[in-house]
N, CA, C and O atoms as a MOPAC input file, in Angstrom:
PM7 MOZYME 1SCF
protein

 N   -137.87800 1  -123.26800 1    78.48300 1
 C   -137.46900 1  -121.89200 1    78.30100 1
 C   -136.01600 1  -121.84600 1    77.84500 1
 O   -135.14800 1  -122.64900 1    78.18800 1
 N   -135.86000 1  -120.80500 1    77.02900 1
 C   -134.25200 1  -121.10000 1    76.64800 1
 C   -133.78300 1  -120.24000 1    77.51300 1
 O   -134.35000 1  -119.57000 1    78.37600 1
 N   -132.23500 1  -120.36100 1    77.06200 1
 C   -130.93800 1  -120.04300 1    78.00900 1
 C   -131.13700 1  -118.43400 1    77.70000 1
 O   -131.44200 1  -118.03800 1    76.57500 1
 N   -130.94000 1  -117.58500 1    78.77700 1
 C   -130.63900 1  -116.02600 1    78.54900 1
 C   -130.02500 1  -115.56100 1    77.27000 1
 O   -130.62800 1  -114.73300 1    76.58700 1
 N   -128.80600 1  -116.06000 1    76.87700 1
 C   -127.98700 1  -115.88800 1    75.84900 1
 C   -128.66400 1  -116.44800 1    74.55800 1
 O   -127.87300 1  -116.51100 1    73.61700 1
 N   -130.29200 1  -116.99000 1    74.20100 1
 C   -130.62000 1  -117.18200 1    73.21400 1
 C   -131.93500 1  -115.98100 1    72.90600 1
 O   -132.82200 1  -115.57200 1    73.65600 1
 N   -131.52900 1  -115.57400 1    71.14500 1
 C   -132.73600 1  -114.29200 1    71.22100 1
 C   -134.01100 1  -115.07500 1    71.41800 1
 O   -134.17400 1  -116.26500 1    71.68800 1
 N   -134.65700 1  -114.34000 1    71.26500 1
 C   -136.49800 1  -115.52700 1    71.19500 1
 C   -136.67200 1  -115.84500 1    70.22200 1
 O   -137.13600 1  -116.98500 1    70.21000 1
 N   -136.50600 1  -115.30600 1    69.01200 1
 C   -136.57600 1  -115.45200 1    67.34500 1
 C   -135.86400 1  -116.57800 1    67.10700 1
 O   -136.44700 1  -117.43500 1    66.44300 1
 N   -134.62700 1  -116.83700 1    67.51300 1
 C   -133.69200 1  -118.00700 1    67.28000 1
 C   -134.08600 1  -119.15900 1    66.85600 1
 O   -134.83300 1  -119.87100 1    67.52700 1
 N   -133.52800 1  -119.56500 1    65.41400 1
 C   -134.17700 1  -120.70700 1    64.70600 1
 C   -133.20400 1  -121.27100 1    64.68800 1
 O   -133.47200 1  -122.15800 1    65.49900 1
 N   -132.09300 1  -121.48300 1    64.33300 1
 C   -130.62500 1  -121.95700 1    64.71000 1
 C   -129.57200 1  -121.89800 1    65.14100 1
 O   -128.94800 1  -120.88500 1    64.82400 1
 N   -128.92600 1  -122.81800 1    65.96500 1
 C   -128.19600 1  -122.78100 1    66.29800 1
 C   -126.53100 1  -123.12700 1    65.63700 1
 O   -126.56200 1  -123.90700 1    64.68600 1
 N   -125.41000 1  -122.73200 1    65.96100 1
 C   -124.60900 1  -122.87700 1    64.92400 1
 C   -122.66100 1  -122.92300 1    65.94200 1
 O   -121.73800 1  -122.11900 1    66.07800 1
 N   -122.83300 1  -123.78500 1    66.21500 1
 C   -121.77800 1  -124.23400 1    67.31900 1
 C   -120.34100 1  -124.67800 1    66.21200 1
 O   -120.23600 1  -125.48800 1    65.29100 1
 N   -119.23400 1  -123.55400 1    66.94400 1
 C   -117.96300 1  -123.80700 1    66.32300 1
 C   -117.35700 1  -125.09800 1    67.01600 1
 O   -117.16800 1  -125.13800 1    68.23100 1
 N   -117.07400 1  -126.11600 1    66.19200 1
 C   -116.56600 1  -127.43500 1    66.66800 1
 C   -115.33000 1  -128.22200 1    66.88300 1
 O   -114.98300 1  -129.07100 1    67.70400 1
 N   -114.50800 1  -127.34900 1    65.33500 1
 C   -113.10000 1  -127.40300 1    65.50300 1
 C   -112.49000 1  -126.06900 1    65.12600 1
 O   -113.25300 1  -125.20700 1    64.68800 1
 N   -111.33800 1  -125.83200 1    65.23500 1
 C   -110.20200 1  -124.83700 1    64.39200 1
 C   -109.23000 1  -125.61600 1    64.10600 1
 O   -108.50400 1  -126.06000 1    64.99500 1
 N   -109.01400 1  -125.98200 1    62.50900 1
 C   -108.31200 1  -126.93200 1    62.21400 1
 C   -107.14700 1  -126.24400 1    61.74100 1
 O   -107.33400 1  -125.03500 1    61.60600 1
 N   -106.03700 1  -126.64300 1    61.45900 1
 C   -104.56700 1  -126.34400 1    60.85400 1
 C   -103.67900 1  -127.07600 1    60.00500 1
 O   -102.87800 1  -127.94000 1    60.36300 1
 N   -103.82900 1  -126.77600 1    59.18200 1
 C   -102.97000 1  -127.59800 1    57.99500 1
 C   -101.22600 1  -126.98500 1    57.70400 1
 O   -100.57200 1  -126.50300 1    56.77900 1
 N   -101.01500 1  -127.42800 1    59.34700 1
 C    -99.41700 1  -126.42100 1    58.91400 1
 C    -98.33200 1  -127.37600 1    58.06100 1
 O    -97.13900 1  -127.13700 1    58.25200 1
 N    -98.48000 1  -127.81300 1    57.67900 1
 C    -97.42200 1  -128.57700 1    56.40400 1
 C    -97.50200 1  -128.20600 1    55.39700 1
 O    -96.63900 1  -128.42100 1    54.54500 1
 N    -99.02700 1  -127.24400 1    55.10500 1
 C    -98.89800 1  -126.95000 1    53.82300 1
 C    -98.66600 1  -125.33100 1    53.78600 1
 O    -98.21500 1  -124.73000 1    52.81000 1
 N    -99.00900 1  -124.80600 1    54.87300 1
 C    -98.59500 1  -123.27100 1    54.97100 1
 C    -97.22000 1  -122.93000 1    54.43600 1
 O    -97.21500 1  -122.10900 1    53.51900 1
 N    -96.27000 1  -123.31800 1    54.76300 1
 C    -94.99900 1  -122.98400 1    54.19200 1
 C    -94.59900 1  -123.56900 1    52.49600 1
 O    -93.78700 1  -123.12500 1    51.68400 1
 N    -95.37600 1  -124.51700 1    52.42700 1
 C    -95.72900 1  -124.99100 1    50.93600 1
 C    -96.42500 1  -123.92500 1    50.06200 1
 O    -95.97700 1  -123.77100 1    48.92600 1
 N    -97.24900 1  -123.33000 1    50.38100 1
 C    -98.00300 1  -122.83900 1    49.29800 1
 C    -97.71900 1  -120.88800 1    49.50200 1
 O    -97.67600 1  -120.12700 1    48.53500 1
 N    -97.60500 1  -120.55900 1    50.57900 1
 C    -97.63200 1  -119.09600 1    51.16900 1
 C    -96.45600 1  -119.10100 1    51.26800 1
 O    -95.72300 1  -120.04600 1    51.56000 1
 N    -96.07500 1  -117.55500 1    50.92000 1
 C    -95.18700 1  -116.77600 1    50.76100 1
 C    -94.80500 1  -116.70200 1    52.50000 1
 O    -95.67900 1  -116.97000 1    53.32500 1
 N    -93.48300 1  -116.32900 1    52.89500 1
 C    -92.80700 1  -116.53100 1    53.91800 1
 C    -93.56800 1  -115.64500 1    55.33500 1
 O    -93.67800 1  -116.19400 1    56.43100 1
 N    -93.94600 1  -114.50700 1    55.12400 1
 C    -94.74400 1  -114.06600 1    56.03000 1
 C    -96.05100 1  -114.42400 1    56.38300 1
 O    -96.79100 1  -113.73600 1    57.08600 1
 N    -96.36600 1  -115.66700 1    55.81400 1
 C    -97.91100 1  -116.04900 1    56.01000 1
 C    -97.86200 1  -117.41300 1    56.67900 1
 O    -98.70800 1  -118.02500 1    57.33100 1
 N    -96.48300 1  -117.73500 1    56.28100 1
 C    -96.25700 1  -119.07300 1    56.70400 1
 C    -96.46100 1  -119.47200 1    58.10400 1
 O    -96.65300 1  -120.63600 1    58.45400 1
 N    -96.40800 1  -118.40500 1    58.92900 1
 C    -95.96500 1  -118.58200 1    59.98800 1
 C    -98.00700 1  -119.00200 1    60.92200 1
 O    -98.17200 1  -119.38400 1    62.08100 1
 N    -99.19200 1  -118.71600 1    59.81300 1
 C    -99.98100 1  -118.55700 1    60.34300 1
 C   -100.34600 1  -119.45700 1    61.47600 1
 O    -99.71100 1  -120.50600 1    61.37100 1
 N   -101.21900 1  -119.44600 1    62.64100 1
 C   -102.01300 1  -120.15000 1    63.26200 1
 C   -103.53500 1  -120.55700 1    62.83500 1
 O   -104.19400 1  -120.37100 1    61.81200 1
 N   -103.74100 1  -121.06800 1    63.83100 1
 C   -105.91500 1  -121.69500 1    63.49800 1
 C   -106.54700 1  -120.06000 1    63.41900 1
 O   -106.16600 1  -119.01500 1    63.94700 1
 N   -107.57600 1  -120.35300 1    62.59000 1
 C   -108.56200 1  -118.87300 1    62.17800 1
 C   -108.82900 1  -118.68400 1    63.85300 1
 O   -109.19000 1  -119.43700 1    64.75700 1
 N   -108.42700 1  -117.17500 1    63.74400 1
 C   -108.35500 1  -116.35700 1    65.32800 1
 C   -109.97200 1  -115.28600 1    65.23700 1
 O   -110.29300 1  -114.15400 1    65.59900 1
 N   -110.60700 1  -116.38700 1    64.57100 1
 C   -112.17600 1  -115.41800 1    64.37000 1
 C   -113.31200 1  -116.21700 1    65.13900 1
 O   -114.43700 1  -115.83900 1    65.46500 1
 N   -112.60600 1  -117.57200 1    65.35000 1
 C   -113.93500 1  -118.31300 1    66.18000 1
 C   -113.11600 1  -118.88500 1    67.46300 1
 O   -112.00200 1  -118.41500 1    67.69500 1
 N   -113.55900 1  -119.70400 1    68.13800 1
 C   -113.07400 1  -120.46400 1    69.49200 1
 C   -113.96400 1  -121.76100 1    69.48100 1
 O   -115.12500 1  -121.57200 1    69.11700 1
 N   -113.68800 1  -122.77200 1    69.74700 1
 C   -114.27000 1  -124.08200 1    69.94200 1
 C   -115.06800 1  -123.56900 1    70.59800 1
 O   -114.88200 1  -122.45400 1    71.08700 1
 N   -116.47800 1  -124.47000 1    70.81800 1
 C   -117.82100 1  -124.23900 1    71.81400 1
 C   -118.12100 1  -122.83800 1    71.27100 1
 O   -119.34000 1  -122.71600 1    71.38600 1
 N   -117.77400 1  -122.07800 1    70.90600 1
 C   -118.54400 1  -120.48100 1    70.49900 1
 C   -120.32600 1  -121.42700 1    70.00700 1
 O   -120.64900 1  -122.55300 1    69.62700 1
 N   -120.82200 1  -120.50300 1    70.23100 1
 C   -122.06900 1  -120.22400 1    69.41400 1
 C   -122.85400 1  -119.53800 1    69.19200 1
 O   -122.95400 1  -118.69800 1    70.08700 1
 N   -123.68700 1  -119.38600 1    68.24700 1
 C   -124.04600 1  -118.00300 1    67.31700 1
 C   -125.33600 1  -118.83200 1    67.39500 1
 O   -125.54600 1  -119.99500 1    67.73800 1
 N   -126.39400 1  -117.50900 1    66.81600 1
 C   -127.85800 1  -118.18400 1    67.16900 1
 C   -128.14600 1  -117.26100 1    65.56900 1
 O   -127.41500 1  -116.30200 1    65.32100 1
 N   -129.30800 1  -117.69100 1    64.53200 1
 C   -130.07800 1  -117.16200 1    63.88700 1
 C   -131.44100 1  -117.37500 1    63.61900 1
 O   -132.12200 1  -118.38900 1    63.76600 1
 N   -131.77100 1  -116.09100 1    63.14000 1
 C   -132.83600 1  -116.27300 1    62.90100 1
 C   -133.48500 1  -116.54200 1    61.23800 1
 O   -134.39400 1  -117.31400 1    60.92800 1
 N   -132.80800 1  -115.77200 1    60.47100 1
 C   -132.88600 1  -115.37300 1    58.92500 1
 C   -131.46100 1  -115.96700 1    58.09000 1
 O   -130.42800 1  -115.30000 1    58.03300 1
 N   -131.59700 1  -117.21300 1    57.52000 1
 C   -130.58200 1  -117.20000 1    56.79700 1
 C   -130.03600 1  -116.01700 1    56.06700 1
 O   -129.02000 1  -116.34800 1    55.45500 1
 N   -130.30200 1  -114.91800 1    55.93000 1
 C   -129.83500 1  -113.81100 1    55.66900 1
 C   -129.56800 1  -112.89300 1    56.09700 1
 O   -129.47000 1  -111.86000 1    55.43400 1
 N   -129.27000 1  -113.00200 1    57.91100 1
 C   -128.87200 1  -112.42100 1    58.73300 1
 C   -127.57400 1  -112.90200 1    59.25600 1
 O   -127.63800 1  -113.77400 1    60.12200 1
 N   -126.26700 1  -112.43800 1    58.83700 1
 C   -125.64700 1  -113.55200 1    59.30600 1
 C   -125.08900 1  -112.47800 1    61.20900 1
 O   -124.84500 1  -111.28000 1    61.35500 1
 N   -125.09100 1  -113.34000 1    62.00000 1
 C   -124.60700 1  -113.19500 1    63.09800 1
 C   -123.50600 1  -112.43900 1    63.44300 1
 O   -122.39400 1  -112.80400 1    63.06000 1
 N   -123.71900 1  -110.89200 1    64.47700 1
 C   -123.06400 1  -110.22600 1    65.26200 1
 C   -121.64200 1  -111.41900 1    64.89600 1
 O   -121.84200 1  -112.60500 1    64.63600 1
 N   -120.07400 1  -110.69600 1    64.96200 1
 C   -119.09700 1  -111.30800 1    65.05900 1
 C   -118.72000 1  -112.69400 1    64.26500 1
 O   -117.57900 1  -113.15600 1    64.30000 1
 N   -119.72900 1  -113.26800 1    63.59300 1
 C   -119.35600 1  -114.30500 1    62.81500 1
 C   -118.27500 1  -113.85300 1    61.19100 1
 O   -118.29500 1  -112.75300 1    60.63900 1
 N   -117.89500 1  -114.40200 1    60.99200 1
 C   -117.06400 1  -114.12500 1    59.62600 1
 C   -117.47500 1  -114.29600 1    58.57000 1
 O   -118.13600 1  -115.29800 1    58.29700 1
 N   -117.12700 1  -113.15100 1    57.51000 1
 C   -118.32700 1  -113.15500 1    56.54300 1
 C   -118.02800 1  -114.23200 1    55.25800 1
 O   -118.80500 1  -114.54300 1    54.35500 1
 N   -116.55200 1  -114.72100 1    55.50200 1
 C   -115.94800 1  -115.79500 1    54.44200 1
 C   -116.76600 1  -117.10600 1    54.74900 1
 O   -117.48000 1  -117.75600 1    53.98600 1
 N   -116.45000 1  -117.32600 1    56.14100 1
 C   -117.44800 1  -118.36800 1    56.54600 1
 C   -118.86700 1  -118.88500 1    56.53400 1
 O   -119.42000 1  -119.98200 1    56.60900 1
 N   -119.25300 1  -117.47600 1    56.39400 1
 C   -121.03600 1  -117.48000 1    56.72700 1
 C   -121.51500 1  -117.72100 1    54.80400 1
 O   -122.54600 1  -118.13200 1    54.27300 1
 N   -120.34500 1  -117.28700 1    54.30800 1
 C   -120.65700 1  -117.39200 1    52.77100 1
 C   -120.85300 1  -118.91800 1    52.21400 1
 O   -121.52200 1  -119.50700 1    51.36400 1
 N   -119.83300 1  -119.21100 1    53.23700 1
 C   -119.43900 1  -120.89800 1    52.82200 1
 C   -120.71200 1  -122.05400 1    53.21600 1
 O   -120.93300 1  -123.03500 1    52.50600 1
 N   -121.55400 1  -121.70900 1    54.58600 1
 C   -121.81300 1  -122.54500 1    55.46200 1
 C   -123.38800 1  -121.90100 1    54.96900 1
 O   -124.24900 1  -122.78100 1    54.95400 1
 N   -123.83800 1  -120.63500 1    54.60600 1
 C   -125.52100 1  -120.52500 1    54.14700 1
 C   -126.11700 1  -121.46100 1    53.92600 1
 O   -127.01000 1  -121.76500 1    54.71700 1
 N   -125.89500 1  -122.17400 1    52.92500 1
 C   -126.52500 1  -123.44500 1    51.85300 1
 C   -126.94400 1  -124.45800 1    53.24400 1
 O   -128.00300 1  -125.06100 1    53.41800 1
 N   -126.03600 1  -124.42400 1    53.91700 1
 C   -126.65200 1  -125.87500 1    55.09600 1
 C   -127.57000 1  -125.13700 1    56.09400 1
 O   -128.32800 1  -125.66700 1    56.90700 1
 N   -127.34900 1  -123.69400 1    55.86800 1
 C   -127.98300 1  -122.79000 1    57.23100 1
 C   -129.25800 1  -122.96700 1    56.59800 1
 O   -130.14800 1  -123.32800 1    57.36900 1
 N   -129.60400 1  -122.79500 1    55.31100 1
 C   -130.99400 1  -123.06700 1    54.86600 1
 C   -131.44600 1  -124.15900 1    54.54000 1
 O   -132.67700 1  -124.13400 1    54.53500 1
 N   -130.91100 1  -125.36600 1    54.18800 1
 C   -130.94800 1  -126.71200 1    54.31300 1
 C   -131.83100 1  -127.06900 1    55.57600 1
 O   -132.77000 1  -127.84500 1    55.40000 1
 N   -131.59400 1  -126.55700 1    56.83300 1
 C   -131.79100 1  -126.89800 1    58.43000 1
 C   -132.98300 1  -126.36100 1    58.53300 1
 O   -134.04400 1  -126.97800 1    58.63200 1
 N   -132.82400 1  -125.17400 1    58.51200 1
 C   -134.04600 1  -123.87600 1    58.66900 1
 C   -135.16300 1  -124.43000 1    57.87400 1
 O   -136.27600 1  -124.05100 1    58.23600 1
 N   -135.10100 1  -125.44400 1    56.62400 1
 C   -136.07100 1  -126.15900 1    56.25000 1
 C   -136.26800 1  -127.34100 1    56.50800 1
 O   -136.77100 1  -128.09700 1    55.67700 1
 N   -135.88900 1  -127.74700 1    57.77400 1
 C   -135.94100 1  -128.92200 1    58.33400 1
 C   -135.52900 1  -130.11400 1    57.67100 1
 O   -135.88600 1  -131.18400 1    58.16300 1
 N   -134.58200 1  -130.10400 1    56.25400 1
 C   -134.14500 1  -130.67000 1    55.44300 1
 C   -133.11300 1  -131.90600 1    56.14000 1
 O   -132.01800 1  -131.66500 1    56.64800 1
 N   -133.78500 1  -133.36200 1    56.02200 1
 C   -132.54500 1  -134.44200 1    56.77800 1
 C   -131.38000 1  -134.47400 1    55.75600 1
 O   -131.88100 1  -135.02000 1    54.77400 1
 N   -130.12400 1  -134.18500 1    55.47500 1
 C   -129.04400 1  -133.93100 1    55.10400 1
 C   -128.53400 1  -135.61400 1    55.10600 1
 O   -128.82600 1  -136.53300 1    55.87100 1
 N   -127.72800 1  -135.56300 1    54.00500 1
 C   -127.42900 1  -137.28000 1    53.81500 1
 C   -126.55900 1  -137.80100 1    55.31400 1
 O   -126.28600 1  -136.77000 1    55.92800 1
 N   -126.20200 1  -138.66300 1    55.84900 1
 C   -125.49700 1  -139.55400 1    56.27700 1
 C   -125.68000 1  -138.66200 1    58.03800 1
 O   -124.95800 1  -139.01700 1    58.96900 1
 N   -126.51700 1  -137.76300 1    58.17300 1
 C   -126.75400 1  -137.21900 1    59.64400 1
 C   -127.83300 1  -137.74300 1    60.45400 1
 O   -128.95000 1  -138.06700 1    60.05400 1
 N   -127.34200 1  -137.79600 1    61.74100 1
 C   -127.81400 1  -138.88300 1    62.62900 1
 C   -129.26700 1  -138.31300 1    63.03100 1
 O   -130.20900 1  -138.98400 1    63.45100 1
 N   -129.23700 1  -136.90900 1    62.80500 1
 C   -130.61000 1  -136.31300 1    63.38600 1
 C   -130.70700 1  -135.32600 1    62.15300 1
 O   -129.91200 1  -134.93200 1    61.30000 1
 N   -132.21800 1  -135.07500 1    62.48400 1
 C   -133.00600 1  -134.36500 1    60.98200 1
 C   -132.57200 1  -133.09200 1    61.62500 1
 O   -132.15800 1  -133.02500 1    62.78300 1
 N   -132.69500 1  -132.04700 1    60.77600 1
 C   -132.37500 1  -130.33200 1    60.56300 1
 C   -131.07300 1  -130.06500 1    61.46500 1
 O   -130.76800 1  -129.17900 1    62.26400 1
 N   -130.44400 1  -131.21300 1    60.98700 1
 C   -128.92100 1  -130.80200 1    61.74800 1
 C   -128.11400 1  -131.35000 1    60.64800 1
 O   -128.23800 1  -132.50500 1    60.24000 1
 N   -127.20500 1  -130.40700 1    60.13600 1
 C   -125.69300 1  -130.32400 1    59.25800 1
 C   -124.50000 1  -129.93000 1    59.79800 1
 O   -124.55500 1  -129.18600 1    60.77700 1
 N   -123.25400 1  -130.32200 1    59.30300 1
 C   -121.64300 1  -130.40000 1    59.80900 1
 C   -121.15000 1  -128.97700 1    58.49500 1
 O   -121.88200 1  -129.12200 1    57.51600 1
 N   -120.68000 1  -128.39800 1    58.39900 1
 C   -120.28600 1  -127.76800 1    57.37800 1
 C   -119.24500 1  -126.84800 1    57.88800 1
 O   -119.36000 1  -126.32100 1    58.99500 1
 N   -117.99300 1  -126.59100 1    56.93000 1
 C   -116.95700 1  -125.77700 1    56.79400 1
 C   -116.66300 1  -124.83400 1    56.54300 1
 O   -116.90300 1  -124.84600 1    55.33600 1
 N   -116.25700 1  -123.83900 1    56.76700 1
 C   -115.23500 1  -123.08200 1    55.97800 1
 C   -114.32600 1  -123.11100 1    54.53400 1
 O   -114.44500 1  -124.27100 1    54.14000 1
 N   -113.56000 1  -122.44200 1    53.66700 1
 C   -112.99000 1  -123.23800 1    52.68900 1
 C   -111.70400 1  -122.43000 1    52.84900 1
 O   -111.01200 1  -122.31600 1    51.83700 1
 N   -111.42000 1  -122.03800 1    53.61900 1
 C   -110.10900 1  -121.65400 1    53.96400 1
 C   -109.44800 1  -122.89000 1    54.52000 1
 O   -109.34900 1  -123.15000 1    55.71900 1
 N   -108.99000 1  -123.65200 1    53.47600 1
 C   -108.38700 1  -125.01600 1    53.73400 1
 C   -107.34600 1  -125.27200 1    54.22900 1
 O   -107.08500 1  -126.42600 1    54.56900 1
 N   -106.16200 1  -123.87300 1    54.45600 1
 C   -105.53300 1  -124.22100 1    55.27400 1
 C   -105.62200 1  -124.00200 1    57.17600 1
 O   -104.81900 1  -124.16700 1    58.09400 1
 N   -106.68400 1  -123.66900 1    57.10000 1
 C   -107.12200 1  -123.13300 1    58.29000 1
 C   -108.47200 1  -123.03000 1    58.70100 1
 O   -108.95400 1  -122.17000 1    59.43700 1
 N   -109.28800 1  -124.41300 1    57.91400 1
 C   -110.92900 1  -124.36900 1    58.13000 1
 C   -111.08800 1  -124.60900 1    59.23600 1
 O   -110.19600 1  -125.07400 1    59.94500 1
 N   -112.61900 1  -124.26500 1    59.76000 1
 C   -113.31100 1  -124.25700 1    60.93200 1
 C   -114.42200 1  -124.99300 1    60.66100 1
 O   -115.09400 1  -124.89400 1    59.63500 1
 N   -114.65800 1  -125.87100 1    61.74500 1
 C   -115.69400 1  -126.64300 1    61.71300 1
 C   -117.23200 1  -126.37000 1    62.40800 1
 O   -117.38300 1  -126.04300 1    63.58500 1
 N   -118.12300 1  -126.53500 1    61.62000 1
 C   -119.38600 1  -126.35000 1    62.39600 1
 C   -120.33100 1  -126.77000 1    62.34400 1
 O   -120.67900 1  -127.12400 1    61.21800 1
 N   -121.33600 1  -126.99300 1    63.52100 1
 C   -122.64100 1  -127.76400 1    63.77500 1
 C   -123.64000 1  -127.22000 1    64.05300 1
 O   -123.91500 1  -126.94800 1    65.22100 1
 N   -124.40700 1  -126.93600 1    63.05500 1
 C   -125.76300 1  -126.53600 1    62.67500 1
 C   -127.00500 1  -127.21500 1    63.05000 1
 O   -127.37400 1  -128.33000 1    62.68200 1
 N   -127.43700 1  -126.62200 1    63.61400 1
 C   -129.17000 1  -127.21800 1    64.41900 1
 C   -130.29600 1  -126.73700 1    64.03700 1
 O   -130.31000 1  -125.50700 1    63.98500 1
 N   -131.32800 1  -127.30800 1    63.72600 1
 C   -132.60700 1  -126.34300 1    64.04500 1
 C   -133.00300 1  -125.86400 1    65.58200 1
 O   -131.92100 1  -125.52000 1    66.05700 1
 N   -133.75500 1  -125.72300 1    66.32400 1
 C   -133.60100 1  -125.29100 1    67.68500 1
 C   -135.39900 1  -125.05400 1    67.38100 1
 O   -136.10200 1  -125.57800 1    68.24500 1
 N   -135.89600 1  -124.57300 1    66.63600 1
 C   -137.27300 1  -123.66100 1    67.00400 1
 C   -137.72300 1  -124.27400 1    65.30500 1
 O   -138.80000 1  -123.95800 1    64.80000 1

């Protein structure tokens, strides 16, 4: 039986893994008020989001992200083994906000 916090429909799972920071290059490339940024303040390590419809993207998820990371969300959802991954219908995929990507781990579940 799954966990309370999963809908019943839930076909994947989609676990935030890192919030990465590239602050050496923030003051390199961005103008002085941007410089100052931190890690994307839209996810938290361990978060996780559940779907059902690659074309549903998830309550609170970010829509830059969800743009970036689809292609593996449907990759999974078709039980597709993804090159160099240790288990089938599971992918690693990013963000492309490169100075401030987020990392994530995509499952099938159902």
């Amino acid at each position: 039986m799954a966990p309370d916090n999963v809908p019943a429909d839930a076909k994947v799972k989609i676990t935030v893994v890192q919030r990465t920071h590239n602050r050496e290059y923030l003051g390199r490339f961005l103008e002085a008020d941007y410089a100052a940024l931190e890690p994307c303040d839209c996810f938290s390590e361990g978060q996780e989001f559940f779907v059902a419809q690659p074309w549903e993207m998830p309550a609170g998820f970010c829509p830059w992200a969800w743009a970036d990371i689809r292609g593996q969300i449907v990759a999974v959802l078709s039980g597709g083994h993804l090159p160099g991954m240790k288990e089938p219908a599971t992918a690693v995929a990013g963000c492309t906000d490169w100075l401030r990507p987020v990392l994530f781990f995509i499952q099938k579940i159902a």
